[in-house]
N, CA, C and O atoms as a GROMACS GRO file, in nm:
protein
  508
    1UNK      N    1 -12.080   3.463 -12.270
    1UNK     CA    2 -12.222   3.448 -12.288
    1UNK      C    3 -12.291   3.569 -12.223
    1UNK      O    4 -12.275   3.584 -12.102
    2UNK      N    5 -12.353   3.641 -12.280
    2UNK     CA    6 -12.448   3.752 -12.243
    2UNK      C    7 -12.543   3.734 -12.147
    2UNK      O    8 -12.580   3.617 -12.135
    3UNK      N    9 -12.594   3.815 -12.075
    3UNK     CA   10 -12.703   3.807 -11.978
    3UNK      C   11 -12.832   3.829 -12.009
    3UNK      O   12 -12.847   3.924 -12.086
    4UNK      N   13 -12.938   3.769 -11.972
    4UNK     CA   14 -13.014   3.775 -12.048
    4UNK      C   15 -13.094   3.932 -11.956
    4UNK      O   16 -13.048   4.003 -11.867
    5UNK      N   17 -13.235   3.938 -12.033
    5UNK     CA   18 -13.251   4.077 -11.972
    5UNK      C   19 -13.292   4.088 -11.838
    5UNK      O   20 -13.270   4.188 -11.768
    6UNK      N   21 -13.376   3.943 -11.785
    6UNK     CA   22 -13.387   3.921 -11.701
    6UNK      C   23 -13.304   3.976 -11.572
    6UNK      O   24 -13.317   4.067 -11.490
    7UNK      N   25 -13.190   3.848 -11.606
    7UNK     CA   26 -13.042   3.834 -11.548
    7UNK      C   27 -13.024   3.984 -11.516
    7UNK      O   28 -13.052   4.020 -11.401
    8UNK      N   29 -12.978   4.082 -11.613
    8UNK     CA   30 -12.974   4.244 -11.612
    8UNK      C   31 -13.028   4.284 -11.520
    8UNK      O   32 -12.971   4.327 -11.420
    9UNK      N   33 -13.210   4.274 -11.546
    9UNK     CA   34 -13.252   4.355 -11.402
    9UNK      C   35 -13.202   4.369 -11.254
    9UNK      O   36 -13.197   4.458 -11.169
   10UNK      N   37 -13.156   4.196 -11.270
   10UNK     CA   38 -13.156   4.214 -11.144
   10UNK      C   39 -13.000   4.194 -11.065
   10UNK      O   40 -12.983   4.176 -10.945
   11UNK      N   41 -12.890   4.202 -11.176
   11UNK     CA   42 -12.791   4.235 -11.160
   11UNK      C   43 -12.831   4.383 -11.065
   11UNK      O   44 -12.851   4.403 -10.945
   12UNK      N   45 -12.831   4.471 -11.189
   12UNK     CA   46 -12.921   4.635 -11.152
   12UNK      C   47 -12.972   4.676 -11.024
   12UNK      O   48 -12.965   4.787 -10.972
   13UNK      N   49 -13.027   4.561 -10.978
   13UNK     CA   50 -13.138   4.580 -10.823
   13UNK      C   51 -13.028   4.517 -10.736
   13UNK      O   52 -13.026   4.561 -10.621
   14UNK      N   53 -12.977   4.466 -10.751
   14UNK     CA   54 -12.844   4.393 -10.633
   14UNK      C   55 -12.756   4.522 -10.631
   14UNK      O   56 -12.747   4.569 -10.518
   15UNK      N   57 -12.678   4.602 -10.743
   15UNK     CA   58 -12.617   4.675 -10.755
   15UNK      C   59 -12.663   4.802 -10.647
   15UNK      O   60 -12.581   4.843 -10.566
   16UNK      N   61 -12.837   4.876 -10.655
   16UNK     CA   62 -12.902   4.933 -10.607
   16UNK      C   63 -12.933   4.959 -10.444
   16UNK      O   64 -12.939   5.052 -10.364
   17UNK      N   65 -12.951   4.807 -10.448
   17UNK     CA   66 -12.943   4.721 -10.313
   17UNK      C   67 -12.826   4.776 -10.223
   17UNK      O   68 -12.847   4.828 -10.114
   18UNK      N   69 -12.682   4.756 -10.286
   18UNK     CA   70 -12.552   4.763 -10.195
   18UNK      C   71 -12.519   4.903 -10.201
   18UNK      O   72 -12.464   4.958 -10.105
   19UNK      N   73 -12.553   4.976 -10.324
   19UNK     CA   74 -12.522   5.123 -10.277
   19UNK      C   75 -12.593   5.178 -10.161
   19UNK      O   76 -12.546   5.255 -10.078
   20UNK      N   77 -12.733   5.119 -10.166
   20UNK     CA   78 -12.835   5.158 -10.069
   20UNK      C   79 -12.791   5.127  -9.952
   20UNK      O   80 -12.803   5.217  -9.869
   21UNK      N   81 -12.751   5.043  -9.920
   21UNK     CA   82 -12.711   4.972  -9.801
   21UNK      C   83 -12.550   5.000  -9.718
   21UNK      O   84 -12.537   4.983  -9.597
   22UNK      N   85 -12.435   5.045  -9.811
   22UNK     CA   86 -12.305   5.068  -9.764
   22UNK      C   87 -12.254   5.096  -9.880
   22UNK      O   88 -12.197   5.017  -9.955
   23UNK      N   89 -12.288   5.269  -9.903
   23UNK     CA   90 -12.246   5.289  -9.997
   23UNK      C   91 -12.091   5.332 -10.051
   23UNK      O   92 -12.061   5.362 -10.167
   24UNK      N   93 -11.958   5.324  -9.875
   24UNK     CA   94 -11.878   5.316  -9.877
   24UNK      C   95 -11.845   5.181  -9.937
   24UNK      O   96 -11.782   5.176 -10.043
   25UNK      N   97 -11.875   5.098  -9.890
   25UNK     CA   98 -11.816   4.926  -9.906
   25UNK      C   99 -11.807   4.914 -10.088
   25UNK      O  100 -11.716   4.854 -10.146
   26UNK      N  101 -11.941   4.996 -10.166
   26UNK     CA  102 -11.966   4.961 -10.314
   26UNK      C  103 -11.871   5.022 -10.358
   26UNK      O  104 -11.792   4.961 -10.432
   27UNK      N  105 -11.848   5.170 -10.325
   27UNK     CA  106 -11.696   5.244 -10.405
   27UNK      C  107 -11.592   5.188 -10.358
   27UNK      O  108 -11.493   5.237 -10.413
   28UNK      N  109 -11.564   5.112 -10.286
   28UNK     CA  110 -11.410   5.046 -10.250
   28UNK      C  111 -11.445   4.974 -10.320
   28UNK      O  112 -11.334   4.924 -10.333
   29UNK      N  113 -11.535   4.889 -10.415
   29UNK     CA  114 -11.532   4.831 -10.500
   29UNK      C  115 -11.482   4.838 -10.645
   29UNK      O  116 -11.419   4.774 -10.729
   30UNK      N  117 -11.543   4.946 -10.629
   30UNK     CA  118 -11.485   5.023 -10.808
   30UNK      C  119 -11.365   5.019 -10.825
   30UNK      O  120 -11.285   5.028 -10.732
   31UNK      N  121 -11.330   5.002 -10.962
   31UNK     CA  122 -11.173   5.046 -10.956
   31UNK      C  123 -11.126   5.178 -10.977
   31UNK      O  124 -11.156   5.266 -11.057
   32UNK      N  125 -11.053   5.170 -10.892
   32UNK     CA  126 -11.010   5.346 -10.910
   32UNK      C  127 -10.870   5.354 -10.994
   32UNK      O  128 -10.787   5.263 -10.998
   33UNK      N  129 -10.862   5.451 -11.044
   33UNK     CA  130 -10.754   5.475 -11.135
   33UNK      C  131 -10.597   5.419 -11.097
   33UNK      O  132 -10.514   5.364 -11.169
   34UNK      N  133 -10.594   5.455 -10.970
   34UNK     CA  134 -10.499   5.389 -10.892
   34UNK      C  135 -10.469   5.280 -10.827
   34UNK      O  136 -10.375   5.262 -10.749
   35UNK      N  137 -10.576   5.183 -10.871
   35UNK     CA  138 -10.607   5.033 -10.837
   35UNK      C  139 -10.480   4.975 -10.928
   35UNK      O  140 -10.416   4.897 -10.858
   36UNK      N  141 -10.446   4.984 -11.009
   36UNK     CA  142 -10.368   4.889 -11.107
   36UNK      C  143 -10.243   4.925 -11.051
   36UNK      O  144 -10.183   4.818 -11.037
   37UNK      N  145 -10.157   5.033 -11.004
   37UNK     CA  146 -10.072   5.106 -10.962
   37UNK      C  147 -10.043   5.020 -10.853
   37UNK      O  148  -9.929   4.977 -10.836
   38UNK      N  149 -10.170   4.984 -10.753
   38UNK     CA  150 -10.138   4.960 -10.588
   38UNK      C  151 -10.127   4.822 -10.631
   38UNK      O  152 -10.019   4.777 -10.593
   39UNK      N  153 -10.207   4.724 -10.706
   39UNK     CA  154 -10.125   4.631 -10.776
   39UNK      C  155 -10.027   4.554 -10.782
   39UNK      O  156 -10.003   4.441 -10.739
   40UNK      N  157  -9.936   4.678 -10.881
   40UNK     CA  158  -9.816   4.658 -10.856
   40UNK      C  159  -9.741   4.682 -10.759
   40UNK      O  160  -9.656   4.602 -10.719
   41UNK      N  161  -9.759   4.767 -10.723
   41UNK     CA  162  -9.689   4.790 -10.613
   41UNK      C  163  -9.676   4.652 -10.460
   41UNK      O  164  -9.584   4.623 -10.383
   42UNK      N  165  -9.834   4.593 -10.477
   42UNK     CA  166  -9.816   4.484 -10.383
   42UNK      C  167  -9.751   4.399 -10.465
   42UNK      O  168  -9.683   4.315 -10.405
   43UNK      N  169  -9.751   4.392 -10.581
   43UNK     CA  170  -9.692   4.221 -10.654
   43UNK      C  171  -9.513   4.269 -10.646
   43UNK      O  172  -9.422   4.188 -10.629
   44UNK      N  173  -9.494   4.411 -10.662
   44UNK     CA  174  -9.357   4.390 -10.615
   44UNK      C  175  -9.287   4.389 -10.472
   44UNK      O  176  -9.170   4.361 -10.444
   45UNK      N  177  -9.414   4.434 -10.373
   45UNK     CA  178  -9.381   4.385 -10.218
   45UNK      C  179  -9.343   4.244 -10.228
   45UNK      O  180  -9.234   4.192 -10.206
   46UNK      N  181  -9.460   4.190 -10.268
   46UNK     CA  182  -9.455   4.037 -10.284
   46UNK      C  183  -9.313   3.949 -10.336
   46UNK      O  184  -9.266   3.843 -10.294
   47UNK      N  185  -9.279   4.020 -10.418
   47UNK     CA  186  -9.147   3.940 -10.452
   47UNK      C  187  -9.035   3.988 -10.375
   47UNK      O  188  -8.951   3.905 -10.340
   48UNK      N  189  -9.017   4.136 -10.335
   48UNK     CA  190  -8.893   4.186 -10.231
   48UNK      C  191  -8.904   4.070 -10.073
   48UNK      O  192  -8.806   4.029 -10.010
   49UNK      N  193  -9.042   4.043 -10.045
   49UNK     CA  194  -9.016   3.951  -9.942
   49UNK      C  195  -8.984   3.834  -9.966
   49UNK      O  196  -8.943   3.765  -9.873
   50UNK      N  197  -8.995   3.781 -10.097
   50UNK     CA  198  -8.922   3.628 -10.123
   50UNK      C  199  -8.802   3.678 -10.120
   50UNK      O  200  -8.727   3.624 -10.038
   51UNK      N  201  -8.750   3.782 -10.194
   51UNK     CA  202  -8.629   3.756 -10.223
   51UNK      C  203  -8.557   3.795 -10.107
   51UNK      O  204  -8.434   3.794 -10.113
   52UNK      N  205  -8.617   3.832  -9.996
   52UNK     CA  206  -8.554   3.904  -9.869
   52UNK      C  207  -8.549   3.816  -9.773
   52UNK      O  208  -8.477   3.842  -9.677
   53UNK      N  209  -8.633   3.674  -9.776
   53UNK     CA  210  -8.644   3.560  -9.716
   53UNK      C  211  -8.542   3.490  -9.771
   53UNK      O  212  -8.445   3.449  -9.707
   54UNK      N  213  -8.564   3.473  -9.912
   54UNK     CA  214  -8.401   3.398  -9.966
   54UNK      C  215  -8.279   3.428  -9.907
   54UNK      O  216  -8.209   3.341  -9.856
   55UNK      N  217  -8.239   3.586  -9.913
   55UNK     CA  218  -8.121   3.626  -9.842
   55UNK      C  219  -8.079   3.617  -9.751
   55UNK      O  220  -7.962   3.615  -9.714
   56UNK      N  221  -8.204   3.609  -9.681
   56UNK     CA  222  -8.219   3.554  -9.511
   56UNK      C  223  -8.163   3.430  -9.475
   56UNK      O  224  -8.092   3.404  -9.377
   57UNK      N  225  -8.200   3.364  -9.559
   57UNK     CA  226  -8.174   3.177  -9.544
   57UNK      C  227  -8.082   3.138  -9.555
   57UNK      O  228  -8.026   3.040  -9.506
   58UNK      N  229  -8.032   3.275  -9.677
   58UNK     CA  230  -7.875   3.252  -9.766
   58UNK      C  231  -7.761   3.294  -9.647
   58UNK      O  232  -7.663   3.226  -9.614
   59UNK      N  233  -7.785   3.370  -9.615
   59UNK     CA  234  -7.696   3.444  -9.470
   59UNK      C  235  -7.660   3.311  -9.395
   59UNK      O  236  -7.553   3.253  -9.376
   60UNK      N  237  -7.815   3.278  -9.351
   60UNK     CA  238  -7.805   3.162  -9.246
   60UNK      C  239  -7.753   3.056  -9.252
   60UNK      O  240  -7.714   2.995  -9.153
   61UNK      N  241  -7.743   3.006  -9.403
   61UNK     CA  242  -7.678   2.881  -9.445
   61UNK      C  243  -7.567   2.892  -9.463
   61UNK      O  244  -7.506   2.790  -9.493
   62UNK      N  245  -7.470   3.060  -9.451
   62UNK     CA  246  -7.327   3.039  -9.518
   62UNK      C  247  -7.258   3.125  -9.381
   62UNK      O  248  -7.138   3.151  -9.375
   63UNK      N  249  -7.337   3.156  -9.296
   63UNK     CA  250  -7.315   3.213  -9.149
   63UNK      C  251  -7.232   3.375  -9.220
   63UNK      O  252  -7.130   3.423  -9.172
   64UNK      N  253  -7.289   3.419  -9.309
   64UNK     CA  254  -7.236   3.554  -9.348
   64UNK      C  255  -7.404   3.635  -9.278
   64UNK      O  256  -7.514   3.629  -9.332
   65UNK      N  257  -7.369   3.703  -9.150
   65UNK     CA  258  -7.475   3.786  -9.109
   65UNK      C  259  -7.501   3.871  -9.160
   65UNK      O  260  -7.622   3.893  -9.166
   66UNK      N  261  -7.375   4.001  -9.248
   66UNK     CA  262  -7.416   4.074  -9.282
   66UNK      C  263  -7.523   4.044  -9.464
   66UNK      O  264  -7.536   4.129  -9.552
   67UNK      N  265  -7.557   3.960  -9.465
   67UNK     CA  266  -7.658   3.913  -9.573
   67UNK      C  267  -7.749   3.866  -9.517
   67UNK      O  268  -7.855   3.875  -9.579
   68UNK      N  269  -7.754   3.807  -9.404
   68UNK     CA  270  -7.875   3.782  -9.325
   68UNK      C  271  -7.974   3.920  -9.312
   68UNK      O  272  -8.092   3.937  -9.343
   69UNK      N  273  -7.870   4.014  -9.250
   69UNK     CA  274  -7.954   4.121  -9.186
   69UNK      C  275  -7.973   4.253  -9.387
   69UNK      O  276  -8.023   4.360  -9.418
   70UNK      N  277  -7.926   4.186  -9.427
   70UNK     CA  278  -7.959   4.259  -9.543
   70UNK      C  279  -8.092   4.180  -9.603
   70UNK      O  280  -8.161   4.263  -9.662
   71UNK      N  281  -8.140   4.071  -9.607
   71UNK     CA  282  -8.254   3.942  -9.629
   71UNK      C  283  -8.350   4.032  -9.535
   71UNK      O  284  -8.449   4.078  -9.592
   72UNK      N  285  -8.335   4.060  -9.411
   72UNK     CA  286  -8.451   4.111  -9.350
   72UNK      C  287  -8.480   4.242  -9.347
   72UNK      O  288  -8.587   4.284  -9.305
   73UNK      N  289  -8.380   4.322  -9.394
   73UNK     CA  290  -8.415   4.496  -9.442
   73UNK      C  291  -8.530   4.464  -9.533
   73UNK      O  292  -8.648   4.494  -9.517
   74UNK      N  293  -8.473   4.399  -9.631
   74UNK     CA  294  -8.553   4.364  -9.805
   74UNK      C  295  -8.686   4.324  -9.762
   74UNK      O  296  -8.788   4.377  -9.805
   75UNK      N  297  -8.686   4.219  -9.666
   75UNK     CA  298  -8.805   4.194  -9.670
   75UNK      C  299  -8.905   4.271  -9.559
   75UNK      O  300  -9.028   4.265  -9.561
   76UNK      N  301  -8.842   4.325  -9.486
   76UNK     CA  302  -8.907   4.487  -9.405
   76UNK      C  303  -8.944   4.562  -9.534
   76UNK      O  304  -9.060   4.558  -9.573
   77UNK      N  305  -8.900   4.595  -9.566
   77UNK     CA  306  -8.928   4.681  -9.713
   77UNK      C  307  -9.048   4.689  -9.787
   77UNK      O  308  -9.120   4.786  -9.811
   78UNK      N  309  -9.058   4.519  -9.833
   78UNK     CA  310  -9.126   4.464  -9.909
   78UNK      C  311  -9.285   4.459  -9.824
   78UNK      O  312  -9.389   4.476  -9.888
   79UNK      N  313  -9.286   4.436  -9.695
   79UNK     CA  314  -9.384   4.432  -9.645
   79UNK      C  315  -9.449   4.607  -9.625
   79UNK      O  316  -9.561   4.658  -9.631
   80UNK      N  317  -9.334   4.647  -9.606
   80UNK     CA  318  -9.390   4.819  -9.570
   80UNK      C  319  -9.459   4.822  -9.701
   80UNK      O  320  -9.568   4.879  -9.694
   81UNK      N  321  -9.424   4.775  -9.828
   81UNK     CA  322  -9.458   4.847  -9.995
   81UNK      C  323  -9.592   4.752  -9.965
   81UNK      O  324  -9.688   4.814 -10.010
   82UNK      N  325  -9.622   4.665  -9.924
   82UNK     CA  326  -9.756   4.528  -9.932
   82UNK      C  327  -9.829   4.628  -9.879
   82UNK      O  328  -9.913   4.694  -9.940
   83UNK      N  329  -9.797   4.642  -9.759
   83UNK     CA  330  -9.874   4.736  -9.691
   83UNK      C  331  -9.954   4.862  -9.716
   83UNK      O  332 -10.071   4.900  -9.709
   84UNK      N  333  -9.827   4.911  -9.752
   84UNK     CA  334  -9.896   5.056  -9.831
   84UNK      C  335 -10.008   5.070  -9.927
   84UNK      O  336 -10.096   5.156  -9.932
   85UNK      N  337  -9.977   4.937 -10.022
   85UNK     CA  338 -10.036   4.922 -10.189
   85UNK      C  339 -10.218   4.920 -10.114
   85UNK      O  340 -10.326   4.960 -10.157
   86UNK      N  341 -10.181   4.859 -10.002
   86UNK     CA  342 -10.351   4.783  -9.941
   86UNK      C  343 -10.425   4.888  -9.834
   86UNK      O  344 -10.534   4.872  -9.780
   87UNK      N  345 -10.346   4.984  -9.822
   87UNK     CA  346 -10.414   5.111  -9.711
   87UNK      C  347 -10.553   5.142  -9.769
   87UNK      O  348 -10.582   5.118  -9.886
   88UNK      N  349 -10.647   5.203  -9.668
   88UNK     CA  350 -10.773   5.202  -9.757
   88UNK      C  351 -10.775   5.338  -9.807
   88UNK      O  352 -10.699   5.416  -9.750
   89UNK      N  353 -10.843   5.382  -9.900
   89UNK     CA  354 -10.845   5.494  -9.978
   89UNK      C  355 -10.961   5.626  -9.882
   89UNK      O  356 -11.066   5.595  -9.825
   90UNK      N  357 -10.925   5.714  -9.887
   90UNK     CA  358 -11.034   5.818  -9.860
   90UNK      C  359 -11.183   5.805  -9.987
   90UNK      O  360 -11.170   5.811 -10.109
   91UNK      N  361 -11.318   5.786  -9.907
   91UNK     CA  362 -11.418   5.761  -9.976
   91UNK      C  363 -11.485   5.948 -10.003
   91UNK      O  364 -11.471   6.039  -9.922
   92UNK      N  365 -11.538   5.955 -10.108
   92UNK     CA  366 -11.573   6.069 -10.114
   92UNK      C  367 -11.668   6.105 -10.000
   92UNK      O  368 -11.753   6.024  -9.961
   93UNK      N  369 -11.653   6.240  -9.942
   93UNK     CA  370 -11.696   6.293  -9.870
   93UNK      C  371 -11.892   6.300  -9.863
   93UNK      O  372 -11.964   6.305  -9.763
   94UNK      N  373 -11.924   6.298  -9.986
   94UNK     CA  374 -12.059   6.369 -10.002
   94UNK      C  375 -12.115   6.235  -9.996
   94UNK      O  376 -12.202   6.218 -10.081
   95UNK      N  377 -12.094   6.143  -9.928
   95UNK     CA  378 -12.190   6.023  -9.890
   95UNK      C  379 -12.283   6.062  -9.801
   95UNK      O  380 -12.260   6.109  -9.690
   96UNK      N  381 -12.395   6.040  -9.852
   96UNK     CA  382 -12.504   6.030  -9.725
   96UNK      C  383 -12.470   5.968  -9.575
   96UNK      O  384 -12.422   5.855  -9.565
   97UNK      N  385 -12.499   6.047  -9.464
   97UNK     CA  386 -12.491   5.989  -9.306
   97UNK      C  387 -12.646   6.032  -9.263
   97UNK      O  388 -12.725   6.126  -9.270
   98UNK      N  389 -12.632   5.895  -9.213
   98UNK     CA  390 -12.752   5.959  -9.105
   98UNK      C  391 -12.756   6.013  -9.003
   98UNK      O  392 -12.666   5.981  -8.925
   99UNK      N  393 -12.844   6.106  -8.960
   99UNK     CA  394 -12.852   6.238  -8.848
   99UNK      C  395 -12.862   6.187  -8.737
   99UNK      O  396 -12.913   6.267  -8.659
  100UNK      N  397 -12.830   6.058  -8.675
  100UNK     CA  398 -12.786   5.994  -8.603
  100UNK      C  399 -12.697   5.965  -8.534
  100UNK      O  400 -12.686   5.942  -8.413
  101UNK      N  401 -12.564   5.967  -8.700
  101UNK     CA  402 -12.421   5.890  -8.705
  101UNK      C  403 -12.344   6.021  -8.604
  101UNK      O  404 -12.399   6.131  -8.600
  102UNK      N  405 -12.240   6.001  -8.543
  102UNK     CA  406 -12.163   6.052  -8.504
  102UNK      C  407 -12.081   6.136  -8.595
  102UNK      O  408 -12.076   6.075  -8.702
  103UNK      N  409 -12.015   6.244  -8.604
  103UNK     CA  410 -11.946   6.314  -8.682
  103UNK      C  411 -11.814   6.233  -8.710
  103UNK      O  412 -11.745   6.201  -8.613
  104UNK      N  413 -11.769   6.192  -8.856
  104UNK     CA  414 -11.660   6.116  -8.894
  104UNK      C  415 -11.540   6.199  -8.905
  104UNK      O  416 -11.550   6.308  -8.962
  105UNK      N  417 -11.438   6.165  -8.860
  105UNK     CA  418 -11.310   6.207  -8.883
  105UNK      C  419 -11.263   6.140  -8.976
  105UNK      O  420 -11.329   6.042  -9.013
  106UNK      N  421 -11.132   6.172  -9.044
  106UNK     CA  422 -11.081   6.202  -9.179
  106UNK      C  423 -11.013   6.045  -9.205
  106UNK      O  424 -10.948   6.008  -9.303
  107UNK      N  425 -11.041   5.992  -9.121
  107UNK     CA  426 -10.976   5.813  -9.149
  107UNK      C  427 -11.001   5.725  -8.993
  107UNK      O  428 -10.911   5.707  -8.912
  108UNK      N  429 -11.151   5.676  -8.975
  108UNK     CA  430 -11.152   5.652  -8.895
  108UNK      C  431 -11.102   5.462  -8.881
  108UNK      O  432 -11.125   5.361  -8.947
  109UNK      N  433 -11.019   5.500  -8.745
  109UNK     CA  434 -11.006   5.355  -8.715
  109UNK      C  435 -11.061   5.238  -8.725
  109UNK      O  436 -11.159   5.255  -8.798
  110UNK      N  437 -11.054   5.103  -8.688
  110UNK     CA  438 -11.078   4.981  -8.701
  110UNK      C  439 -11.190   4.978  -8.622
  110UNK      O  440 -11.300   4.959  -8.672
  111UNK      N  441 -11.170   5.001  -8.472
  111UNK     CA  442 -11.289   4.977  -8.383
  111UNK      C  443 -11.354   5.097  -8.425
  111UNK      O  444 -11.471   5.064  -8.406
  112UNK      N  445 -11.359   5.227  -8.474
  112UNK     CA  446 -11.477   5.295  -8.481
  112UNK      C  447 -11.545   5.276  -8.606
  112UNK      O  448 -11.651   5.336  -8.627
  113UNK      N  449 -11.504   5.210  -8.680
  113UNK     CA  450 -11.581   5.151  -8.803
  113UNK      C  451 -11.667   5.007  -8.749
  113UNK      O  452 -11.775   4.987  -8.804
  114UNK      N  453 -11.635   4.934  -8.672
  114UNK     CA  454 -11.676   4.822  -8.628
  114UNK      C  455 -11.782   4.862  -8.478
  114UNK      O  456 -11.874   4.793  -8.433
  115UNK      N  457 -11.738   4.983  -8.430
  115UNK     CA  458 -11.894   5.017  -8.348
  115UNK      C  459 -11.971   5.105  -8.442
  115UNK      O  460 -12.084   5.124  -8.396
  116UNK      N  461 -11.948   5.181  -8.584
  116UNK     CA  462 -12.026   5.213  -8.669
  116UNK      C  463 -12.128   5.117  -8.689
  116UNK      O  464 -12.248   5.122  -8.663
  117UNK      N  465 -12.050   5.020  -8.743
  117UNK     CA  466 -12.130   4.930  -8.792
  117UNK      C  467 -12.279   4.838  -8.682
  117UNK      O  468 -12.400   4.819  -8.700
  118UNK      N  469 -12.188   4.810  -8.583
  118UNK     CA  470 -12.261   4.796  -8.447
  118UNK      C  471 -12.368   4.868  -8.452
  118UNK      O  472 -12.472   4.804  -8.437
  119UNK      N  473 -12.386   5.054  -8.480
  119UNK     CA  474 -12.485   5.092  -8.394
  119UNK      C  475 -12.569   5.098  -8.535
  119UNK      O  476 -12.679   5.154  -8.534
  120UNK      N  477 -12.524   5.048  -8.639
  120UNK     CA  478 -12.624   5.086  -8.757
  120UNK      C  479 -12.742   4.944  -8.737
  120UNK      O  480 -12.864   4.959  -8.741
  121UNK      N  481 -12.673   4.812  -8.717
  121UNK     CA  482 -12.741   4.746  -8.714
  121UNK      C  483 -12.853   4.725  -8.633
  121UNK      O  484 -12.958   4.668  -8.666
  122UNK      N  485 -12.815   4.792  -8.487
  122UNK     CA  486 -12.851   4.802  -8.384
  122UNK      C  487 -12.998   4.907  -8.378
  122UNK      O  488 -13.098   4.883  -8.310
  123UNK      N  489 -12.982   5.018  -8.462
  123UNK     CA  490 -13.073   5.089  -8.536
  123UNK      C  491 -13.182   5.001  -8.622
  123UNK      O  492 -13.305   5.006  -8.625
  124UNK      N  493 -13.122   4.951  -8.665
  124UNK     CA  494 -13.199   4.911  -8.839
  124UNK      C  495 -13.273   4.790  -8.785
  124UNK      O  496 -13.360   4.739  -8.856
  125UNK      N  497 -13.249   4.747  -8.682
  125UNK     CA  498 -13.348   4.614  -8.587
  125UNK      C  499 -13.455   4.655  -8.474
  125UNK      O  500 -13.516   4.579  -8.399
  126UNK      N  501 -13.459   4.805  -8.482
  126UNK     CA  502 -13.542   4.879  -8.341
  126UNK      C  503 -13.658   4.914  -8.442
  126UNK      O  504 -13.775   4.937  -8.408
  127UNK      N  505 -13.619   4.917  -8.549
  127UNK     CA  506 -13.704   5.009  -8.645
  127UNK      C  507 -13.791   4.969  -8.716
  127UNK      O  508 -13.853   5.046  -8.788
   0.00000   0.00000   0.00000
């Protein structure tokens, strides 16, 4: 069922809204060419750790270790590939910062994204 034009606008103004607002957060939205790729790549993490848990169990139930410790390579594996598929992507550079922000390095950490965020809000409530 179609949207009506209404509906449209203001799809449009929400859209407007979040670029305006974190315009990193909206392009991790998009799909990027390599979205379908990382995908797969997690849906086949996903199954190397079943099947690396199976082997695991299988070891354990027939007391053959060396299949045990082959169950938990696989599923080391499988988690390293989960992992990977979900790393976050480099956002294009030419995003607007404010003359405020601290100078960003090339993949910033967990807590310096989370006191980013801290001092933006912290800003945007003085103002």
């Amino acid at each position: 069922m179609p949207l009506s034009e209404h509906e449209q606008r203001l799809l449009e103004q929400m859209e407007k809204a979040l670029y305006a607002e974190d315009p990193k957060f909206a392009t991790s939205l998009r799909s990027a060419p390599g979205a379908r790729a990382a995908r797969g790549r997690a849906a086949l993490g996903v199954l190397g750790v079943l099947a690396g848990l199976g082997l695991l169990i299988a070891g354990v139930a027939t007391t053959i270790i060396a299949l045990g410790v082959l169950g938990f390579i696989v599923m080391l594996l499988g988690s390293v590939m989960i992992y990977s598929s979900f790393k976050v992507r480099p956002v294009d550079e030419a995003a607007p910062t404010s003359p405020s922000a601290p100078p960003s390095r090339k993949s910033p950490g967990f807590m310096d994204r989370l006191e980013d965020r801290w001092r933006r809000r912290a800003e945007g409530g003085q103002q």
